[in-house]
N, C-alpha and C positions, 0 to 999 in steps of 0.2 A: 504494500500500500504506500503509495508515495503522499508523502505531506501535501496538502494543497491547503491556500490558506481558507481563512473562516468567508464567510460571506461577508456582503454587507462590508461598512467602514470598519472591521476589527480586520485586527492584523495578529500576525502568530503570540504579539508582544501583552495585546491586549487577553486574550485567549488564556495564557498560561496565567497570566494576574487574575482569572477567575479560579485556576485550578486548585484544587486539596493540595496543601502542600506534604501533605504524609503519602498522599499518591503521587507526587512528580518525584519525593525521592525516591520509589521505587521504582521508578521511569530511569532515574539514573544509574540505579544498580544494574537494569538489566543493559542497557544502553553502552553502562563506561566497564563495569565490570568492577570497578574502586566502590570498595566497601566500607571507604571513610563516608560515607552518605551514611552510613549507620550508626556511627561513634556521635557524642555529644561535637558542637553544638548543636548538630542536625538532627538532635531524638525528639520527635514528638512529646506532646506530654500529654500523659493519658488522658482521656477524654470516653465518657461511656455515655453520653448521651446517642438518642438512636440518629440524628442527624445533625454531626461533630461537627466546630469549630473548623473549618477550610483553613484556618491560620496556624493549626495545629498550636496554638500556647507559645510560639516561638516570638523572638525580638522582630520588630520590621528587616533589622540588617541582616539578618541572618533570613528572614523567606527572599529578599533582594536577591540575594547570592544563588540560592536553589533554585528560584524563579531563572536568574540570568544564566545560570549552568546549562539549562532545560534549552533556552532560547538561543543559546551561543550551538548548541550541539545539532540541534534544527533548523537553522539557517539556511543552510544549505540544501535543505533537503532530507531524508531521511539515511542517516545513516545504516550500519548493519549492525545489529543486537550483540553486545559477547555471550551476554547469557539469556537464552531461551528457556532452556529450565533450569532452578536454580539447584535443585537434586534438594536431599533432606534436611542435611545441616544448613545450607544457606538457607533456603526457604523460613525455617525455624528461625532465622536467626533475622531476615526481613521481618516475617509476620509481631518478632515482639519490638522491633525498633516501629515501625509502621504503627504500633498499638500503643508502645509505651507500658508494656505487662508481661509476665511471665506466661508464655503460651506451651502447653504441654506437647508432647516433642510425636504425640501419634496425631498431632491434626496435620504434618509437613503433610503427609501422602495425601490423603484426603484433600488438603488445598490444594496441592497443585495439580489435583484431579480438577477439582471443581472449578479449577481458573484456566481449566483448557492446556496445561503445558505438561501432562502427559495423560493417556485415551483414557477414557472411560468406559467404555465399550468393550464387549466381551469380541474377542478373535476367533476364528478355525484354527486347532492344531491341525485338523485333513480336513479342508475342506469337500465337502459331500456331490455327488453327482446329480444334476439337474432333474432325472428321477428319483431320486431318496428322497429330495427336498418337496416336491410332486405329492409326495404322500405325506408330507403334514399339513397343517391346517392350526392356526390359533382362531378360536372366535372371543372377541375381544366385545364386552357387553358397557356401553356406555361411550360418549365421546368429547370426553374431557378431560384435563391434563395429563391424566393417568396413562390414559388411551394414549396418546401424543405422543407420550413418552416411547410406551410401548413400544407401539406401532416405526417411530423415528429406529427404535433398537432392533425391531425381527426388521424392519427393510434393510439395514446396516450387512444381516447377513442373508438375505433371502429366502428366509423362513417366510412361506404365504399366511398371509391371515386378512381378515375381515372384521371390521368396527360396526355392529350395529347401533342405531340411535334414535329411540321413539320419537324424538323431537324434530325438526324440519332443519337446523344446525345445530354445528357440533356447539363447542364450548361449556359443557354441563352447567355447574353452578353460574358462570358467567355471561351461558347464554339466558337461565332461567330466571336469576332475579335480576330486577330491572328497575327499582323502587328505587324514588330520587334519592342521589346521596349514595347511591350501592357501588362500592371499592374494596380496594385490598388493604388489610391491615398490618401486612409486611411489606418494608420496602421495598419496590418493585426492581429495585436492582439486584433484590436477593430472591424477588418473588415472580423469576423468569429462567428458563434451561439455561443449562450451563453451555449447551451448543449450539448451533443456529448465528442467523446475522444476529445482530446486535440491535438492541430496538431505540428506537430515540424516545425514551419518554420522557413524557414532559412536566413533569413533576414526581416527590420522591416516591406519593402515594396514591398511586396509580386509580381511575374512575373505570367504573364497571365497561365502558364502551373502549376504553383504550385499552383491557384487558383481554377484552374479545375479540379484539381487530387483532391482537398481537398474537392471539392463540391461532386465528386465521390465516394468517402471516409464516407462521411455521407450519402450520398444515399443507399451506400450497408450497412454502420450500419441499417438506422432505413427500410429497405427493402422497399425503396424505387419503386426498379424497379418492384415490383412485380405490382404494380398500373400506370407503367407509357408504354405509347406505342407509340414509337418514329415512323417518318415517317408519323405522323398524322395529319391533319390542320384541323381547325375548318373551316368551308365557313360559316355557317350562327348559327345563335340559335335563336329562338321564342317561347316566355311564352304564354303556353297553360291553360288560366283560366279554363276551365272546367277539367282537371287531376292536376290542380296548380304546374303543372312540364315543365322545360324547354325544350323542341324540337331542336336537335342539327345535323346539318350534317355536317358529315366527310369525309373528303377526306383521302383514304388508297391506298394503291397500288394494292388490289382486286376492288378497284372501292369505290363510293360512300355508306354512311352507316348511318343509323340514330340511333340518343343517345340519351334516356330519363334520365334527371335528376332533382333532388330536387332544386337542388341548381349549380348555374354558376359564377364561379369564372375566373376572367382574371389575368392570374402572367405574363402579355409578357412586362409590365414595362413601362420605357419611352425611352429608347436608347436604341434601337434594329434596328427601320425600317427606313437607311439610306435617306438622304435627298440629292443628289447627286447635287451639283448647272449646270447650264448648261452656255456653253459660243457659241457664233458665232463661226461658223465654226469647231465646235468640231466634225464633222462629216469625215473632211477633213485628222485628226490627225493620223499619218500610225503607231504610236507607241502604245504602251499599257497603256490605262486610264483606272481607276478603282475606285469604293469607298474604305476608308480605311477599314470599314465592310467586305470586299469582298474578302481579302488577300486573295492570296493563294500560297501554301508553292514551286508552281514552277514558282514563281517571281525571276527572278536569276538579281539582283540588283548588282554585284558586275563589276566595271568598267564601266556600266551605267550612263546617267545622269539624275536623276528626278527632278521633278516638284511637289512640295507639296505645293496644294494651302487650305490656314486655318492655323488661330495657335493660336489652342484650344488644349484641354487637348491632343488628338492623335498625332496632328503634337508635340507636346513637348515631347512628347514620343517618338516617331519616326523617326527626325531626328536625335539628338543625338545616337541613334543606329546606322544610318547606315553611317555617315557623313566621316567615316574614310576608309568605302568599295567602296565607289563611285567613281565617277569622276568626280560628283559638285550634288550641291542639290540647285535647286531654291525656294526659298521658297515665297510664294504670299500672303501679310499680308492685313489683310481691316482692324483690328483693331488692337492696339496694347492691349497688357497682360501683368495685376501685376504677377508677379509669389515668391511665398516665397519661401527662401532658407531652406535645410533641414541640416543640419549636419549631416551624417548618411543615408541618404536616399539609398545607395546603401549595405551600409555596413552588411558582413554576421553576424547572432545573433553566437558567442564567443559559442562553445562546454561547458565549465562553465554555461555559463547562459542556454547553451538549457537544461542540466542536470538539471537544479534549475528547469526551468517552468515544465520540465517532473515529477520531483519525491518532491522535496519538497511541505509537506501540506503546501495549502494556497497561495504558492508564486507565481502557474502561477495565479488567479483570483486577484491579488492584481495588479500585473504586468497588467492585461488586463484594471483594473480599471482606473490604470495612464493612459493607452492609450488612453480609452475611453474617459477620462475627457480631454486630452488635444486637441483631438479634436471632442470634444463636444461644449457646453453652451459658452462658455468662449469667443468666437469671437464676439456672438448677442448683446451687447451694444454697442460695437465700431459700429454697422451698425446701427444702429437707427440715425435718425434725429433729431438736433437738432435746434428749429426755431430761435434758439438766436445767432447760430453761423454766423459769419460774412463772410466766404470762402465757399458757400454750391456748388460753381462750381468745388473747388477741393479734398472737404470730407465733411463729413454727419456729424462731432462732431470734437473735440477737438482729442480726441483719435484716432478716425480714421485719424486725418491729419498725427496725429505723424507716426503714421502706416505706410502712404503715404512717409513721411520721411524718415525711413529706407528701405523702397523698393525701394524708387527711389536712394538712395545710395549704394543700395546692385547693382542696374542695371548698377550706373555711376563706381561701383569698377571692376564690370566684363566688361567693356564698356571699361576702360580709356585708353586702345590701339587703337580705333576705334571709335573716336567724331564720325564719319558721322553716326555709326550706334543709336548715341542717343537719337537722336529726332524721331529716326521711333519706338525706342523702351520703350520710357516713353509714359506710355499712357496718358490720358487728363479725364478719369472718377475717380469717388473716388476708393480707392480700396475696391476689395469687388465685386465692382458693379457687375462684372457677376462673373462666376464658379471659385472658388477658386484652381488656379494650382501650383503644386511644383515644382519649377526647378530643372531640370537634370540635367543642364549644358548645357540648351537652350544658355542663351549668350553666353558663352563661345563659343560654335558650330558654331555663327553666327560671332565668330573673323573668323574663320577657313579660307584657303586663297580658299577652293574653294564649298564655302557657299554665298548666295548673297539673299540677303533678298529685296524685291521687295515691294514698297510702292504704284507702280503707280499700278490705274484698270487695269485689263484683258480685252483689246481691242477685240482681237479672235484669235484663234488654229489656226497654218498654218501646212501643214504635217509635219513638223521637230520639231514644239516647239508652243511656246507660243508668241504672241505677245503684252506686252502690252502698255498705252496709250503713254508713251516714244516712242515710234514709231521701237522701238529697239528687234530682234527677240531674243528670248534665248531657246538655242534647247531645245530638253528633248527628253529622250527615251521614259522614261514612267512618267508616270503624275497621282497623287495620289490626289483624293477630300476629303479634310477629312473635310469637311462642315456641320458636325452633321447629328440629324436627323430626324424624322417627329415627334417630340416631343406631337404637339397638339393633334392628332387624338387619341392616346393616344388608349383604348377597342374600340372607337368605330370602329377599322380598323376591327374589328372582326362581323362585319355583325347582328349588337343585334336589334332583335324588342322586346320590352315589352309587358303592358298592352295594350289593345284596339290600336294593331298596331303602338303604337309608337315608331319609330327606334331612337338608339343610337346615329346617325350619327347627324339626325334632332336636336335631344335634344341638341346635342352639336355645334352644329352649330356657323359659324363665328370664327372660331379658340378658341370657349369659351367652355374648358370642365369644369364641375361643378361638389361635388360631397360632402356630409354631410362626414365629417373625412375624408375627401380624398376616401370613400369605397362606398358608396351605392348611387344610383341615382333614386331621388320619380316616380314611374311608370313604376318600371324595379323589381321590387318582387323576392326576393333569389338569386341576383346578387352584387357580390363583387368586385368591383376594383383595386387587390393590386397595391401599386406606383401610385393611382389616383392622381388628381387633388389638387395640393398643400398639396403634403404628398412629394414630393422629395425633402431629405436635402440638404439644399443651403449654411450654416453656418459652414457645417462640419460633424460628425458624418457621421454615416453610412448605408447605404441601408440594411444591416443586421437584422440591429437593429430596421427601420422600419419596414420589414416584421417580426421580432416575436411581434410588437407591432400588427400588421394589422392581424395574423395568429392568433394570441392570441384573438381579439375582434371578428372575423369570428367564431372561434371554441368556445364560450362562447354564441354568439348570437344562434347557433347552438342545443347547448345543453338547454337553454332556450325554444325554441321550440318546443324541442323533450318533453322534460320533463311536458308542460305543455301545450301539443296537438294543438301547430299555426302550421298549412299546410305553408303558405307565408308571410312573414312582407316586406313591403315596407317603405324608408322612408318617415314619412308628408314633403308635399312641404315647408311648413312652418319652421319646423326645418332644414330644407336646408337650405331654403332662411337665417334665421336668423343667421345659420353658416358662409354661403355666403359671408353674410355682415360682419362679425367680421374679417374673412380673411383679406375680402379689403379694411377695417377700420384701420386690423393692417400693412396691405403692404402699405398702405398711409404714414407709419411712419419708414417705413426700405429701405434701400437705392436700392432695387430692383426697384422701383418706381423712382428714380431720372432721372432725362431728359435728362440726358448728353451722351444716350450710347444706344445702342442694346443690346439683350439679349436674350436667347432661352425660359427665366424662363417667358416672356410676350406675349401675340397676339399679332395680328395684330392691336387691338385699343389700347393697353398699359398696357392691367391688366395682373400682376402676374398669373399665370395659373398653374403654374408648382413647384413653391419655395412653402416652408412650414414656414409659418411665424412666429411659436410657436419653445420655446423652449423642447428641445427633452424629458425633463420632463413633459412639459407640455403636450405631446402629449402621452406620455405612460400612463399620469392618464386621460384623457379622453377616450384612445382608452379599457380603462385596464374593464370595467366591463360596458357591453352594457345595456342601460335603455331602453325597449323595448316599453315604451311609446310614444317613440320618430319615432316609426313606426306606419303606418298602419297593422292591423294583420287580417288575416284570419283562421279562426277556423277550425281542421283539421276535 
C-alpha cells in the first residue's frame, strides 16, 4: 500500500497530529526496528479508560518528537517494515510499553493472531481430492456473525456448506433490531473480524445501520451469499446413524424441503428470540404494544406518548433517542442498573485518525489492539470473590467496591438536580453483577421534565395506559417490552434429535443448556453450537471474537476428520461433564453467582448458563486446536 496523502486541505503532517500517540510508537517499532521507542521517555502512561487519552500522558516535547519520527520516515513514501511480526518476546514487550502494564506473556500469540501478523486459520497437512470434499456438506443455521465467521473459514479450505436464514437478510441480531438508538456496546474496532478490509467507521461506537452495512460488506468480500439462502427456517434436523448425516427440513416459500448434511451447525446465538413479558389486561390496550425486537420503521413516535417497560441494555438505548421527539416517555424499572460513563461514546472518529487506520502500516491493528484490550481481560479480577472481604452485600472484593464508588458518584453527579430520582436509580447488587451497560445519557434523560421513571409493579393495561400498583393510570400510546429474550433454549428452539432419538430440547431440559466449550453436546455427532452455553462474554470483549475462536475450532475439528477418514465425532459424556464442573466450580467464584440480584446469565435454579467464566485468552487456547480424543469417533 503506498502512502497517499489524506484528502481535503490535510496533509501527512496534519494526519499524524490526530494520531494515538501509543499507536504511532508502535508504527515505529515495526517500521525502524529500534526498540528505544519502548524505553522511557516514550512509555505511555497507563490509561484504562475505554477511549484513552490520544496524548498518551506524555510532555508536548516528547509527542513533537514521535509525531516528527513518524513524519520524517513517511515523507517519502512508504518505506519497507523491518518487523512484520514481532515473534513473542517482542510482541510482549510492545503490548506492555503501548499499555503502560504488566501484560501476561500467553496473550503475545493470541495478539499477534488477532492483529493479522500470523494466520489464524486452520491449514491442510494433505490437502483432500475435489471428490472427498464433494461428500461433505456443513449446514450452517442462522446468518449472523457467527455464520460469517464460519462460513469466511470452511470457504478458506473448500469444505461446501450452506447458510440458511428465515429472514429476507443476513445480519441476525443487526438485521433484527432496529429501535432508534440500537448499536454496539463494544468498540467497534474490537467489535469487527480480525480479517477482511478494514472498515472506516465513523465513530468508536458503532449505530445499528453501520453495523449491518459492515456485516454486508464482508459477506460480499469472502462470497458469502453464494452459500446462503434467505427466506429459509430450519423446522427440524435428525442424525441419521446409518448414512452418519444429519436429516434437515426446510421451510421455503415453494413449500417444504429436505437437506442432507455432514455436519449441523447452529449461529442463531442467544439474543434473537424475544421474551415479551405479559401483564393483566394487556388485551384491553387500544394503543400499539410491541417487543423492542419487532421495531418497525412505520412507528411514527413523534408527539406520542410511550411506555418502555425494562432498563436493560435496549431501553438505555432507546430512550435517550427519542426523549426529545415525544411527548413523555414512561419508563417501568424492576431493577435498577450500574451503567459506566464513556467519554466519547458518541463522538465521530477525526478525518486525521480515519486517514491513519486507512493507510498507515500497522497503525489500524495496533489501534484495534488498544481496543480490544481495554475491553477485554482487564475487568475479570474486580468480579471475583473475595471470602475475606467484609461488604460481600455491596461488592465481591476491595476493587470492585471502589468500582461501586465511582459509579455511584458518577449516578449522584448526573442525579444532583433530582434527589427523588436517586434511590430508584443506585442499585443495591455489586456492580458487574448483571450485563455491563454504557451510558448514553440514560440519567441525564431521566432529569428531562417529561420523562418519569416508575418504581412501582405493573398492576394491569387499561385501554389508555398502564396502570400500576400506585393505583395511578399513566397513559401511553404505544408501549414498548424491551424485557430481553428466551436466552435459555438457546439450539434447542431448533427442533434437534440426535443419536438413538435423543432430542435437544430433552437434553437440555429445566432451563439447563450444557455444552463441552460452549460447542458440542455428547449424543448429538457433527453438531456445533456457536454462542452455546457459557461461551457468551459477560466481562466484556466481544461476540466477534468469540465466533472466530468457535469458527476456528469447528473448521480445525473439520479438517481432522476429513484428513484422517472419522465419518462422526461426538463429545464423551465424561469430558463434558468434567468441563461442566470446572464452569461451575469457576462461576462459584465470580460474582454472577452472588445472591443479591437477577440475571439472564442464570436459570431458573441459579446456575450460570449463559456467562463464560474464562478469560478470553483462556478460551482462545482451549478453543484454538481441537484434541479429538476428547470425542467419541466413528470411522468413515
Amino acid at each position: 500500500m503506498n502512502i497517499e496523502l489524506p484528502r481535503k486541505k490535510l496533509d501527512l503532517s496534519s494526519a499524524i497530529a490526530e494520531g494515538d500517540i501509543r499507536v504511532l510508537l508502535m508504527v515505529l517499532v515495526h517500521m525502524t526496528g529500534d526498540e528505544r521507542w519502548l524505553e522511557p521517555p516514550y512509555r505511555p502512561k497507563r490509561d484504562v479508560r475505554l477511549i484513552p487519552d490520544p496524548q498518551a500522558g506524555m510532555p508536548p516535547e516528547v509527542q513533537a518528537e514521535i509525531r516528527a519520527a513518524v513524519l520524517k520516515l513517511f515523507a517519502n513514501g512508504e518505506p519497507k517494515p523491518v518487523i512484520t511480526d514481532p515473534g513473542n518476546e517482542l510482541m510482549l514487550k510492545m503490548m506492555r510499553a503501548t499499555l503502560g502494564e504488566d501484560v501476561a506473556p500467553e496473550y503475545a500469540p493470541l495478539m499477534r493472531e488477532e492483529m493479522g501478523f500470523i494466520p489464524r486459520d486452520v491449514r491442510w497437512t494433505k490437502p483432500p481430492s475435489n471428490d472427498k470434499l464433494a461428500q461433505q456438506h456443513v449446514l450452517i443455521v442462522g446468518a449472523g456473525v457467527c455464520a460469517i465467521a464460519l462460513g469466511v473459514a470452511l470457504g478458506r479450505l473448500g469444505i461446501p456448506y450452506t447458510i440458511v436464514e428465515k429472514n429476507d437478510e443476513l445480519g441476525g441480531t443487526w438485521y433484527v433490531n432496529r429501535y432508534p438508538g440500537c448499536g454496539v456496546d463494544t468498540p467497534n474496532h474490537s467489535y469487527s473480524f480480525s480479517f477482511g478490509r478494514r472498515n472506516p467507521w465513523t465513530r468508536y461506537f458503532a449505530q445499528r445501520q453501520e453495523l449491518l452495512d459492515y456485516l454486508k460488506k464482508v459477506a460480499l468480500e469472502y462470497d458469502i451469499r453464494e452459500h446462503l439462502r434467505l427466506n429459509t427456517e430450519l423446522t427440524s434436523s435428525r442424525w441419521d446413524e446409518s448414512t452418519r448425516r444429519w436429516i434437515s427440513t426446510l421451510k421455503t416459500a415453494n413449500g417444504e424441503e429436505i437437506f442432507e448434511s455432514t455436519t449441523l451447525v447452529s449461529a442463531i446465538g442467544q439474543l434473537n428470540d424475544p421474551h415479551p413479558a405479559h401483564f393483566k389486561g394487556e388485551e384491553d390496550f387500544k394503543g400499539v404494544m410491541l417487543h423492542s425486537v419487532l421495531w418497525s420503521n412505520d412507528i411514527k413516535l413523534d408527539g406520542k406518548r410511550i411506555a418502555v417497560i425494562g432498563t436493560g441494555a435496549t431501553a438505555m438505548q432507546l430512550v435517550p433517542s427519542i426523549a426529545d421527539r415525544v411527548a413523555s416517555v414512561t419508563v417501568y424499572q424492576r431493577t435498577a442498573q450500574w451503567a459506566r460513563p464513556v467519554a466519547g461514546y458518541s463522538d465521530p472518529i477525526t478525518e486525521g485518525a480515519q486517514w491513519l487506520l486507512a493507510h498507515l502500516p500497522f497503525y489500524v491493528q495496533w489501534y484495534r489492539f488498544n481496543m480490544f484490550w481495554r475491553y477485554g481481560d482487564g475487568l475479570l479480577p474486580f468480579l471475583r470473590k473475595d471470602p475475606a472481604w467484609p461488604h460481600p452485600e455491596r461488592a465481591v472484593n476491595k476493587g470492585n467496591d471502589r468500582h461501586r464508588e465511582e459509579l455511584t458518584d458518577f449516578i449522584l453527579s448526573e442525579l444532583r438536580d433530582r434527589p427523588d430520582l436517586i434511590e430508584k436509580c443506585v442499585p443495591t447488587y455489586p456492580p458487574y453483577g448483571k450485563r455491563i451497560l454504557l451510558d448514553n445519557n440514560w440519567f441525564k434523560t431521566l432529569t428531562k421534565p417529561n420523562v418519569e421513571l416508575v418504581t412501582d409493579r405493573i398492576d394491569h393495561f387499561a385501554q389508555d395506559g398502564i396502570v400500576a400498583s400506585d393505583g395511578r393510570l399513566r397513559p401511553a400510546d404505544i408501549v414498548v417490552i424491551s424485557t430481553g429474550f428466551r436466552v435459555t433454549e438457546m439450539a434447542a428452539r431448533l427442533n434437534i434429535t440426535g443419536r438413538d432419538g435423543k432430542n435437544l430440547k430433552a437434553a437440555w431440559a429445566n432451563d439447563n443448556p450444557t455444552a463441552y466449550l460452549g460447542l458440542t453436546v455428547p449424543d448429538f455427532p457433527n453438531l456445533f453450537v456457536m454462542l452455546g452455553p457459557n461461551s457468551g462474554p459477560a466481562h466484556g470483549g466481544s461476540v466477534i471474537f468469540q465466533s472466530e475462536c468457535q469458527s476456528r475450532y469447528i473448521s480445525a475439528c473439520l479438517v481432522e476428520m476429513i484428513e484422517q477418514g472419522i465419518a462422526a465425532i461426538d463429545v464423551r459424556p465424561d469430558a463434558h461433564d468434567e468441563y461442566i464442573k470446572k464452569v461451575d466450580a469457576e462461576h462459584e467464584q465470580l460474582i454472577w453467582t452472588h445472591p443479591g440480584m437477577t440475571t439472564y446469565y442464570r436459570n431458573s435454579q441459579g446456575r450460570v448458563f449463559s456467562a463464560m467464566p474464562w478469560r478470553f485468552v483462556d478460551y482462545w487456547a482451549m478453543t484454538h486446536d481441537p484434541d479429538l480424543h476428547d470425542y467419541r469417533q466413528t470411522k468413515a
